[in-house]
C-alpha positions as CSV (number, residue, x, y, z in Angstrom):
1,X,51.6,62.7,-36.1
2,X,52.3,64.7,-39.1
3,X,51.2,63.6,-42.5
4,X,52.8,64.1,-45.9
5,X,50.7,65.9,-47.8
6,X,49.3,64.1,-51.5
7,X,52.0,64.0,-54.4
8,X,51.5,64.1,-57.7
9,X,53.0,63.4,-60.8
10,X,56.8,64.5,-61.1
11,X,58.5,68.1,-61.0
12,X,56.8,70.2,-63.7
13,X,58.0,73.6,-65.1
14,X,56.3,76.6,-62.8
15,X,54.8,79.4,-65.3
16,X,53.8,82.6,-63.4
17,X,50.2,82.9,-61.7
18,X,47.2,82.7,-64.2
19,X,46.2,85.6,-65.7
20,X,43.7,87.4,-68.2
21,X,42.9,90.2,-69.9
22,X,41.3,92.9,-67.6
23,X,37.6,92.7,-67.9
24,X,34.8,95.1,-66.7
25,X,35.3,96.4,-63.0
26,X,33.0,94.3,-60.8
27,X,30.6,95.9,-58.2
28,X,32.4,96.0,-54.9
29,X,28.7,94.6,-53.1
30,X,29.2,91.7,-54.8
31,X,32.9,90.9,-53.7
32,X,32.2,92.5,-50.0
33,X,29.1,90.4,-49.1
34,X,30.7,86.9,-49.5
35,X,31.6,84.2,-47.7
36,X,35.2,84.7,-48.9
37,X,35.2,88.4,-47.2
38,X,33.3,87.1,-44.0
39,X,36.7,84.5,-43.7
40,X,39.1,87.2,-44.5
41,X,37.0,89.2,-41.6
42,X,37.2,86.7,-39.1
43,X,41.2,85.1,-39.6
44,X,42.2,88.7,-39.6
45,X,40.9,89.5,-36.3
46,X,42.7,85.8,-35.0
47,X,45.9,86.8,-36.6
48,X,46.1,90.3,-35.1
49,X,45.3,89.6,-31.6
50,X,48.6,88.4,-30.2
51,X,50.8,90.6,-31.8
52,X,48.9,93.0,-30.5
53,X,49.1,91.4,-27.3
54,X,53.1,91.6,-28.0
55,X,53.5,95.0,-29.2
56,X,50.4,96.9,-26.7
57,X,49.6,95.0,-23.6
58,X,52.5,93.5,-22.9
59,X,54.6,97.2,-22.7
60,X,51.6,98.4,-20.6
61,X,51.6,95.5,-18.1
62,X,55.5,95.9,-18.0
63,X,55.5,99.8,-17.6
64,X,52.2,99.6,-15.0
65,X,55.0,97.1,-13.2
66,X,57.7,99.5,-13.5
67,X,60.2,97.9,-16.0
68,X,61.6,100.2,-17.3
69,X,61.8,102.3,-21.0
70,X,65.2,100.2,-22.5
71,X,64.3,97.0,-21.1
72,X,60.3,97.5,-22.7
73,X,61.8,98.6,-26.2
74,X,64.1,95.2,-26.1
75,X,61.4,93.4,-26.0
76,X,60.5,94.0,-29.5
77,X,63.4,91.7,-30.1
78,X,61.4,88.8,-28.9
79,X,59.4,89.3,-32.3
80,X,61.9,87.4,-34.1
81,X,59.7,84.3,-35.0
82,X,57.9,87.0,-37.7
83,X,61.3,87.7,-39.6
84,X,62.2,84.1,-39.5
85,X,58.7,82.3,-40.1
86,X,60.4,81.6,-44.0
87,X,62.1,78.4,-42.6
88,X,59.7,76.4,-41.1
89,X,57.1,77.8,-43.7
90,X,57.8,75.2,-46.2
91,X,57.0,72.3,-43.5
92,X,53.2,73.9,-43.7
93,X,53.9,73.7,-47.5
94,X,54.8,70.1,-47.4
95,X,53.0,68.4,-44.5
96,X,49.3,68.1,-43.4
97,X,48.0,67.1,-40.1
98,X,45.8,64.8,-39.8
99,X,41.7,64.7,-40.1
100,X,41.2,68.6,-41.3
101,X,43.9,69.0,-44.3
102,X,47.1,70.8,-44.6
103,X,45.8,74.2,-44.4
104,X,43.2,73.9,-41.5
105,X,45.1,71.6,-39.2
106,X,47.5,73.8,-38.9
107,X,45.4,76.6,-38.2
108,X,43.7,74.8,-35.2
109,X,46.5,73.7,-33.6
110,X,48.3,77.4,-33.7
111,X,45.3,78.6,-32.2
112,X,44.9,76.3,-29.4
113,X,48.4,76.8,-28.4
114,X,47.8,80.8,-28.7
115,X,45.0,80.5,-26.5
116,X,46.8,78.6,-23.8
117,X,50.0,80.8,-24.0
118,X,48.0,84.2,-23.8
119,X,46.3,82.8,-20.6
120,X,49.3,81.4,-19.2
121,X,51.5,84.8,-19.8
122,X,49.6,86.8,-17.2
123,X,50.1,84.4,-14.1
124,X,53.7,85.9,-13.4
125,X,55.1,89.0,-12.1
126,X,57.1,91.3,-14.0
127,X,59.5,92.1,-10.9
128,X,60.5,88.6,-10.3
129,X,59.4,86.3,-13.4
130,X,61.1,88.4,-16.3
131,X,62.6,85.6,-17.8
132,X,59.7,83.1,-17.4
133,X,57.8,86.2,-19.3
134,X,60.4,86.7,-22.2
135,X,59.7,82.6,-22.6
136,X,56.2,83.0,-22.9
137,X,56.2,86.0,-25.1
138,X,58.8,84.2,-27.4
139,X,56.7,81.5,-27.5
140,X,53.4,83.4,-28.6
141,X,55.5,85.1,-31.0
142,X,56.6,81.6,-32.9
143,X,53.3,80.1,-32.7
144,X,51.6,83.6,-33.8
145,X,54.0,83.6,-36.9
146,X,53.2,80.3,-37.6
147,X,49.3,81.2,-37.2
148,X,50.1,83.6,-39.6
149,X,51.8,81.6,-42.6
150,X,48.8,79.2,-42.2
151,X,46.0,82.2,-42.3
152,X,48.3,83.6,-45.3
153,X,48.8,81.0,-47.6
154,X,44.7,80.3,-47.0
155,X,43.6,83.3,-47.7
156,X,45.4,83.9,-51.1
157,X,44.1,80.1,-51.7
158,X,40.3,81.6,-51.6
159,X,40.7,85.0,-53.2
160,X,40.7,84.8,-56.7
161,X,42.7,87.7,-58.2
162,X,40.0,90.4,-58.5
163,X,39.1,89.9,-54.8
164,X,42.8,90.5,-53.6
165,X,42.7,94.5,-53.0
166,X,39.2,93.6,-51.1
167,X,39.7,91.0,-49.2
168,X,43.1,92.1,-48.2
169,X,41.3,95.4,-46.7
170,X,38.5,93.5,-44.8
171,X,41.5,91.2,-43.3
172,X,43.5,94.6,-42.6
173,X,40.8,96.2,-41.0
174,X,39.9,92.8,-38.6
175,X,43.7,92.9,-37.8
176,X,43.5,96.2,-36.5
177,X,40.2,95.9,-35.0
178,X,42.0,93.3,-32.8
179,X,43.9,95.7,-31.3
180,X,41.5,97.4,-29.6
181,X,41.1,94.4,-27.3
182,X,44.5,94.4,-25.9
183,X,45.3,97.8,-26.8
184,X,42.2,99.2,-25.0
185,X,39.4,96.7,-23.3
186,X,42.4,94.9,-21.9
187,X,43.7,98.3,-20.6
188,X,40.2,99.4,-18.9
189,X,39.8,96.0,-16.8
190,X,43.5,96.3,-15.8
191,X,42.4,99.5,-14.2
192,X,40.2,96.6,-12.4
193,X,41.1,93.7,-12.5
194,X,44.2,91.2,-11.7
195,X,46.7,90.9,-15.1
196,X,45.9,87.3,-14.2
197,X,42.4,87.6,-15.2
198,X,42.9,90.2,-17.8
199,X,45.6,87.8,-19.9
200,X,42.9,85.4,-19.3
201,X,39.9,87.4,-20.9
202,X,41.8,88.5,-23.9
203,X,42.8,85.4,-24.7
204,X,38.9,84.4,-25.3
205,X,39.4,86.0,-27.7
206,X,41.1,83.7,-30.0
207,X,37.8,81.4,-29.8
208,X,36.3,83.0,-33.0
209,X,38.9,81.7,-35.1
210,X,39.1,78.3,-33.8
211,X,35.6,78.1,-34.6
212,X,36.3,79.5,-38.1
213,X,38.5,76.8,-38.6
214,X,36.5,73.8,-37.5
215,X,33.5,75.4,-39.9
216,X,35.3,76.4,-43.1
217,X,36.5,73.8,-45.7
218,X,40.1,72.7,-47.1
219,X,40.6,74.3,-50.4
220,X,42.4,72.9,-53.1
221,X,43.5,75.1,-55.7
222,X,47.1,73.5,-56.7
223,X,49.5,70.3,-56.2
224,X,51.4,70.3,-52.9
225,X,55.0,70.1,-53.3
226,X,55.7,66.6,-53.4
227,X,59.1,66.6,-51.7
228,X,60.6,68.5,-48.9
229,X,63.2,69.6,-51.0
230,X,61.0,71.1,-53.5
231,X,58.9,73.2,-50.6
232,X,62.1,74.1,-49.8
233,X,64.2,74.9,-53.0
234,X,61.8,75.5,-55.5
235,X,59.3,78.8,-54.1
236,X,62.5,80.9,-53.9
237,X,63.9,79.7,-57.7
238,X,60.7,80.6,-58.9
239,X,60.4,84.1,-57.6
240,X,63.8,84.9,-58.9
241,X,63.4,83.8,-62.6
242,X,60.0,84.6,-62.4
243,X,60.8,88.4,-62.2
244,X,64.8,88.5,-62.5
245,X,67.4,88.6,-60.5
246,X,67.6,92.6,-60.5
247,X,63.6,93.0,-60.3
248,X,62.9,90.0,-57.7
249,X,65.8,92.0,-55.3
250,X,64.2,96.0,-55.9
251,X,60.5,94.1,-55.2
252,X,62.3,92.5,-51.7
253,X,64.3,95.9,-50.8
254,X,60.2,97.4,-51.3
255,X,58.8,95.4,-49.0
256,X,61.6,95.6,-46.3
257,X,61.5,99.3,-46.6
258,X,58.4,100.4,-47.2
259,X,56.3,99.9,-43.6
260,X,60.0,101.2,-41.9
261,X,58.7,104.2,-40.8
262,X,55.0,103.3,-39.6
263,X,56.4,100.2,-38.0
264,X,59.2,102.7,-35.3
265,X,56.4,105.5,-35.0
266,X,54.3,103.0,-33.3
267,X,56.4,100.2,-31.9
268,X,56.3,102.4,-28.6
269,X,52.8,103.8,-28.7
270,X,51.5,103.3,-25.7
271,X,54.7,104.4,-23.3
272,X,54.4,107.3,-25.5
273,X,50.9,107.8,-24.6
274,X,51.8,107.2,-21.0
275,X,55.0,109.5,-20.6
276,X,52.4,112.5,-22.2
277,X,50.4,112.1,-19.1
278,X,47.2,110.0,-20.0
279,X,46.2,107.4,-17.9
280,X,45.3,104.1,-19.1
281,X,41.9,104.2,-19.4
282,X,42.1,107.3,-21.1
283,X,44.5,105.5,-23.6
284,X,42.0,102.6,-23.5
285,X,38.8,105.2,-24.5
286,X,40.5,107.7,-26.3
287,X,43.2,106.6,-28.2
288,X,42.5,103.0,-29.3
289,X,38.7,103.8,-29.8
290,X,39.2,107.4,-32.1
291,X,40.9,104.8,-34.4
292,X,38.3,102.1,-34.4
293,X,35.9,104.0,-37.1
294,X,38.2,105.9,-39.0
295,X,40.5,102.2,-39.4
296,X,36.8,100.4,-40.7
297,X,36.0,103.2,-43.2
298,X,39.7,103.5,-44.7
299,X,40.5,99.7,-44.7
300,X,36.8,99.0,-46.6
301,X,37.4,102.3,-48.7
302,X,40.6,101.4,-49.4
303,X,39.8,97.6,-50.9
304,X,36.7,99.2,-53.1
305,X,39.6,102.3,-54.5
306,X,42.2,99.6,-54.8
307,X,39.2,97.5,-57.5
308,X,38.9,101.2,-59.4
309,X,42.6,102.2,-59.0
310,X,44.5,99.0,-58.9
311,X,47.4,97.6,-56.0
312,X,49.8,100.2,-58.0
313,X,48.6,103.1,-57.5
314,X,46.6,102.4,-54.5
315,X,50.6,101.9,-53.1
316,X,51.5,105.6,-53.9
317,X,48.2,107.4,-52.7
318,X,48.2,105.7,-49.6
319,X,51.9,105.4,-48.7
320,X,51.8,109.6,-49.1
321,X,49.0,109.1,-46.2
322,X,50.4,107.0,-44.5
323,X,53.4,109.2,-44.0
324,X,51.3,111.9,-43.1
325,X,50.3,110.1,-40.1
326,X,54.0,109.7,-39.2
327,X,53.9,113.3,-39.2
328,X,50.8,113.5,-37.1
329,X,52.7,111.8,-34.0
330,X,55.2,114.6,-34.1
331,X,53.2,117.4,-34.2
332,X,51.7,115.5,-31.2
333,X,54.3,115.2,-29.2
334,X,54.8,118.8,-29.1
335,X,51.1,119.4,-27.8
336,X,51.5,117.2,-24.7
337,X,48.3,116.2,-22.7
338,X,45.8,117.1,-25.0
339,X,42.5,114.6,-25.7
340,X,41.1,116.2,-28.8
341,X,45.0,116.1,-30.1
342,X,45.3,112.6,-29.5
343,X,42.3,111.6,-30.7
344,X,42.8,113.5,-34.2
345,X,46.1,112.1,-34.5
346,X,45.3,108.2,-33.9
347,X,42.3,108.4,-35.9
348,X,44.6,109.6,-39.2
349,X,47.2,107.1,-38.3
350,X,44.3,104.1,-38.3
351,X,43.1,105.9,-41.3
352,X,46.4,106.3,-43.3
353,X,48.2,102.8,-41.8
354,X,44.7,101.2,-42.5
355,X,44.8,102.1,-46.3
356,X,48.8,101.5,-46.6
357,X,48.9,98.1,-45.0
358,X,46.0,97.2,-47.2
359,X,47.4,98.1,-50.2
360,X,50.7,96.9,-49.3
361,X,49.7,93.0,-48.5
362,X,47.6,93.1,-51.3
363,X,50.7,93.7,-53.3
364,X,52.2,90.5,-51.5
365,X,49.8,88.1,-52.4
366,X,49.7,89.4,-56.0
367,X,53.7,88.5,-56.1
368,X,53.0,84.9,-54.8
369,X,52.9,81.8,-56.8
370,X,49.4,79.9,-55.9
371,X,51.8,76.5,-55.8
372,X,54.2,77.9,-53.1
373,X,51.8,80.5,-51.0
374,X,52.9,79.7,-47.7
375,X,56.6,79.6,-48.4
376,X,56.8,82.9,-50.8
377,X,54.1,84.7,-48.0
378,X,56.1,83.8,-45.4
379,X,59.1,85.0,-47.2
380,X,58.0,88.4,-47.8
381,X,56.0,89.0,-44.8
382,X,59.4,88.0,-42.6
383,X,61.0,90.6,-44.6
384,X,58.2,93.5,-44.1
385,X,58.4,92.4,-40.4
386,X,62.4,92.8,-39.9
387,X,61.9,96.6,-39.3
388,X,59.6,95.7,-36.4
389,X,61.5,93.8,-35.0
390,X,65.6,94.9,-35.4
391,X,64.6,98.3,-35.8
392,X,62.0,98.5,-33.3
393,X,64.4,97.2,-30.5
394,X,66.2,100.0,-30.6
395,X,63.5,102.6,-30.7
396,X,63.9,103.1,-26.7
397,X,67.3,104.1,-27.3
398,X,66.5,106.3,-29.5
399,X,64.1,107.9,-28.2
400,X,66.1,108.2,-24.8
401,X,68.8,110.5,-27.0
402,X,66.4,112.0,-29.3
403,X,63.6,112.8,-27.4
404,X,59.7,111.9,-28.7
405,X,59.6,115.0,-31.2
406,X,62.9,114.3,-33.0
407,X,62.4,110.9,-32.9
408,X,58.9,110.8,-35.0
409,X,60.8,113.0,-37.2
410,X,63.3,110.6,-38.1
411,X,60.8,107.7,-38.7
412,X,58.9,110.1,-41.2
413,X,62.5,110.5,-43.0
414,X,63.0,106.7,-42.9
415,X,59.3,106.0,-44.8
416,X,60.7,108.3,-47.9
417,X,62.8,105.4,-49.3
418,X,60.3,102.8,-49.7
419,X,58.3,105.7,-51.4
420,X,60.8,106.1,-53.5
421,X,61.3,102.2,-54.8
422,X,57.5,102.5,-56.2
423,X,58.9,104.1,-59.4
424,X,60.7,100.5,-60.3
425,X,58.2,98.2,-58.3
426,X,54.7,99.3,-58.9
427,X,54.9,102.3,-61.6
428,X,51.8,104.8,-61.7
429,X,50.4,103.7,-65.2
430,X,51.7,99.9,-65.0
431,X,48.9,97.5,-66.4
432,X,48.7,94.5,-63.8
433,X,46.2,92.2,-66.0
434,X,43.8,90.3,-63.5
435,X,41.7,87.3,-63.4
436,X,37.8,88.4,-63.3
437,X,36.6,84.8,-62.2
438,X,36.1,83.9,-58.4
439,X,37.6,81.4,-56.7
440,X,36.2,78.3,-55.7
441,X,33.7,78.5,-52.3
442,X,35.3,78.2,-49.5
């Protein structure tokens, strides 16, 4: 039975996020060894695992089956839930469940049902189940998006400002790390196993953050909204005269355009591996695993540059990397079969994605309002996730008339844009002023 959450006292004016003066730069070893950072380690791993499971296993179980290229590159359509999770977002907002609070309740029961759904998914056959597998899939996809409006407004609920470039980078670098169990242990004991039993061993996975949840505690850093209408209504009114009209729209055409061309390069990785000639357990050893290191160094490099350089220009240096990377897939597929190839060019894209996704949802949370985290999170993250989804369905298409070559050359165009939108939404030489005191344990 839901629960509303506690009201307070009537509707008060909204001022921005607290801020201070900028202060002396804190050592990184204090922010890294925390409790705080161990969270951010733990609920990023539980929120990347089943998209992962969405945009890597799921393609290789349905090309292993012989579905074929258009049908696979469809499915990215199924992703909908994450450019939609804005309108239930404010219900998390609003209401708690009942015993653990309206940030962990929700957490426990999205991961439950994550569990359950990842094991169920592999019990059917691709050649004669397909529609019993888009339900499934669409299912994990709502409750993973709703996993991650939970894990969201949470973490941004811990962090204090200081600790946002950093703990957004150890929560990057857990996401990714996730993919390397569906992306390449699932891969190996496929090569072994039933896809019964392999659906079934990845989704064990999802047991570490259930027990995160049942052992970390409720924080309370601001008044709930104390009617529906507010959680609905008032985290979008305050973004727009919080910034402007003009502004607020250039910072929400940013983050729609500026993982566009990272989000197509790899939306058909693994077919792309596949059609080149390696074999899955190649793909499992080489490809997933060359990125493991260089993805842990960047994302934990890039939260200790981003408390030197700041979440502005930590946006332009690694955005230029990031597009690199783009690049790297091109050059790629023009050397064909080649293992020291593929390994070089995964391990720049999980260094350059690493340090761009870090930067850029560290830029998020900055632009959120501590009062309305899950709703404004949700907001912006469903935007940044459109491209995955629209976008990315149409990527087998593409690539069908294009070709691989052509078609990595037109995401690398497509990543210039949001490049280009850094000059209004986070200049060079702007001074963000940030608040030097921690947040509360958590």
């Amino acid at each position: 039975m839901l629960m509303r959450a506690p009201a307070g006292c009537g509707k008060v004016a909204h001022p921005p996020p607290p801020t201070c003066a900028p202060m002396s730069t804190p050592d990184w070893k204090q922010l890294l060894f925390t409790r705080r950072m161990a969270i951010c380690l733990v609920s990023g791993f539980s929120s990347g695992l089943p998209l992962y499971i969405l945009i890597n296993l799921v393609p290789a179980w349905l090309k292993s089956e012989h579905v074929d290229l258009k049908t696979i590159g469809f499915f990215a359509l199924i992703q909908f839930p994450y450019t939609w999770k804005f309108v239930w977002s404010p219900l998390m907002d609003r209401f708690s469940l009942p015993h653990l609070g309206r940030r962990r309740g929700w957490m426990l029961l999205t991961q439950c049902v994550l569990l359950a759904i990842i094991a169920g998914t592999g019990l059917f056959s691709p050649t004669l189940d397909i529609w019993t597998i888009v339900t499934f899939a669409g299912l994990l996809a709502f409750f993973s998006a709703s996993q991650d409006i939970v894990l969201d407004a949470y973490r941004r609920e811990i962090l204090s400002e200081v600790e946002l470039g950093l703990g957004n980078s150890v929560f990057v670098n857990a996401y990714r790390i996730a993919g390397l169990v569906p992306g390449a242990l699932s891969l190996i004991l496929a090569d072994h196993l039933a896809w019964s039993q392999v659906f079934l061993c990845t989704a064990l996975f999802m047991l570490p953050g259930v027990i995160l949840t049942l052992l970390v505690k409720e924080p309370h850093l601001s008044r709930p909204p104390a009617t529906l209408r507010e959680a609905v209504v008032e985290p979008f009114h305050e973004f727009m005269t919080r910034h402007g009209w003009q502004t607020a729209l250039l910072i929400l055409g940013f983050i729609f355009l500026y993982k566009l061309g990272d989000s197509m390069a790899t939306a058909l990785a693994t077919p792309f591996y596949l059609d080149l000639g390696f074999s899955k357990s190649q793909i499992g050893l080489i490809a997933k695993n060359a990125g493991l290191w260089p993805s842990v160094i960047g994302a934990l490099l890039g939260g200790i540059w981003m408390i030197k350089l700041g979440i502005n220009r930590a946006l332009w240096l690694f955005g230029l990397v990031q597009l690199g990377s783009i690049l790297g897939f091109a050059w790629l597929a023009g050397r064909g079969a080649d293992p020291l190839a593929l390994a070089a060019v995964i391990s720049f894209e999980a260094l350059g994605v690493g340090l761009g996704t870090a930067a850029f949802t560290a830029f998020i949370a900055r632009t959120t309002h501590p009062r309305y985290t899950a709703t404004q999170y949700a907001l912006f993250t469903s935007l940044a996730a459109v491209p995955r989804t629209v976008f990315n369905s149409m990527t087998g298409v593409l690539v069908s008339h294009l070709g691989w070559q052509m078609f990595f050359w037109v995401c690398a165009l497509l990543a210039i844009p949001g490049m280009l939108l850094l000059f209004k939404v986070a200049p060079w030489n702007a001074q963000v002023p940030q608040s030097t005191q921690p947040a509360k344990p958590a």
